[in-house]
Structure formats: C-alpha cells, structure tokens
N, C-alpha and C positions, 0 to 999 in steps of 0.2 A: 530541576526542570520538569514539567511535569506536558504530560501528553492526553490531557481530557479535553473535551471537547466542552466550550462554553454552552449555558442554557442561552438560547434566540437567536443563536448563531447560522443556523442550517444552509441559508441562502446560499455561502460562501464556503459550504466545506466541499470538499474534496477528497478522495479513495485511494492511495496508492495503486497500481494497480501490480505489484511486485507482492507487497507484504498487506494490503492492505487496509494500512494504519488511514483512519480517516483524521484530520487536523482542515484547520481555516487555511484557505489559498495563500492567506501572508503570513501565517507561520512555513508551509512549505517555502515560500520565496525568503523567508528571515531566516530558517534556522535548515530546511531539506528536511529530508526525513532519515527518523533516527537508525532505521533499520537496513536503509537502501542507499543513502546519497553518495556512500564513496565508490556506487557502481554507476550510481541514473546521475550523481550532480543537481539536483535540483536546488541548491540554494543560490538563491540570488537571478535565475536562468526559467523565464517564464517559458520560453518558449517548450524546453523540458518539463517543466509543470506540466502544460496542457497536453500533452505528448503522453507521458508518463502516469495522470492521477487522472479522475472519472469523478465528475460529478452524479452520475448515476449507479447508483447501490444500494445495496437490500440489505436489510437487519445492521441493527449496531450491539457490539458486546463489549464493552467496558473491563478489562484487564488490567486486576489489582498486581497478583504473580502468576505471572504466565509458565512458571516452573511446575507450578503444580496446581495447575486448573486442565482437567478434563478437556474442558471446553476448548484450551489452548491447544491441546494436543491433536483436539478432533481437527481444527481448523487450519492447523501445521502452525500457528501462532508459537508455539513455547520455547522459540530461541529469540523471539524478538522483547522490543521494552514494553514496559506495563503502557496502556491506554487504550482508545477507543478503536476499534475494529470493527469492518465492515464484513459480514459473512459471504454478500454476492455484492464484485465490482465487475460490472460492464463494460468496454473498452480491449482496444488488441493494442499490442503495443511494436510500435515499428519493427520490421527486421534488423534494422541496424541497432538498436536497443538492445533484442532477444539478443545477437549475438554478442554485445559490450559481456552483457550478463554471463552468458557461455564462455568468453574467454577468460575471465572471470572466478570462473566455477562456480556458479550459481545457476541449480538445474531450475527453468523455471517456469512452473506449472499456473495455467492461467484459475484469477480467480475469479472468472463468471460461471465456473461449474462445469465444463468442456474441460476436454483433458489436452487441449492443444495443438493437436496432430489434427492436420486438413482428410476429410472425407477423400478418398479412392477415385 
C-alpha cells in the first residue's frame, strides 16, 4: 500500500489535520488514514473527512523512512507511515474530536503552527 500522492492530483487532496498525511479525499473515504483512523474513523465517513482533513496547507515532504529522517523528527512525523506530509495544515478540529483523541491518549498538538491553547 503505498501513500504518495499522485502527479495532477491537487484539486482533491486533503491534510490530515492530526498527523498531517496529505492523500486524495477518496482514498481517505476508501482506506481513512493510516496514522489516525482507529481514533478520527474517517474511512467510509465523509462527514468526518471534512471535519477532520484541510484542504488548506503549506509545504509538502515526501517521507521515504520516517525512522531516520531529520526531517521526520523536526515535524513529529517519525512514528507515522512513509508518505506525503504537509508541514502547515489550517483548520481546528471540533471539541468533541480533541477530546475522542484525549480519551484515547493521544496528546494533540495542532498542526497550523499554534500551539493549541486559547489566548487569556
């Protein structure tokens, strides 16, 4: 199974906004995502899709082994599978998501570059 993102595709990709694997909107609705779906559910579940993934994002990094790329570790990428990553996704993700996640154990740090926590 492989998780590259096809050339002419763009229209239709989409950002995790958990792990921020970027894949086409009908691979997340055929297969979810490899990193997140047994918390977010997203296969088969559009309405989770759109909820969940961002089509607005910045940089893409193509991850051969994420075990020992720099690049992985900078991004918190290096526990997830090899493929295409987005460096900045835009999007918040419901309360009731952050906390599935949290009950979960999965502490989870937003990836538009913000660290999460609402201003005072």
């Amino acid at each position: 199974m492989t998780y590259y993102v096809p050339p002419g595709q763009q229209r239709t990709l989409r950002a995790c906004m958990v792990c921020s694997l970027v894949q086409l909107h009908n691979k997340f609705m055929r297969e979810g995502c490899p990193n997140c779906d047994n918390v977010l559910g997203l296969r088969g579940n559009n309405d989770a899709i759109q909820e969940c993934t961002s089509q607005v994002f910045e940089g893409l990094i193509t991850l051969n082994d994420p075990n020992t790329s720099w690049v992985a570790r900078w991004q918190r990428l290096d526990s997830y599978v090899p493929g295409t990553y987005a460096v900045k996704v835009t999007g918040s993700l419901p309360d009731d998501v952050i906390a599935n996640l949290e009950d979960a154990g999965v502490k989870y740090i937003p990836r538009d570059g913000s660290t999460g926590e609402e201003e005072p």
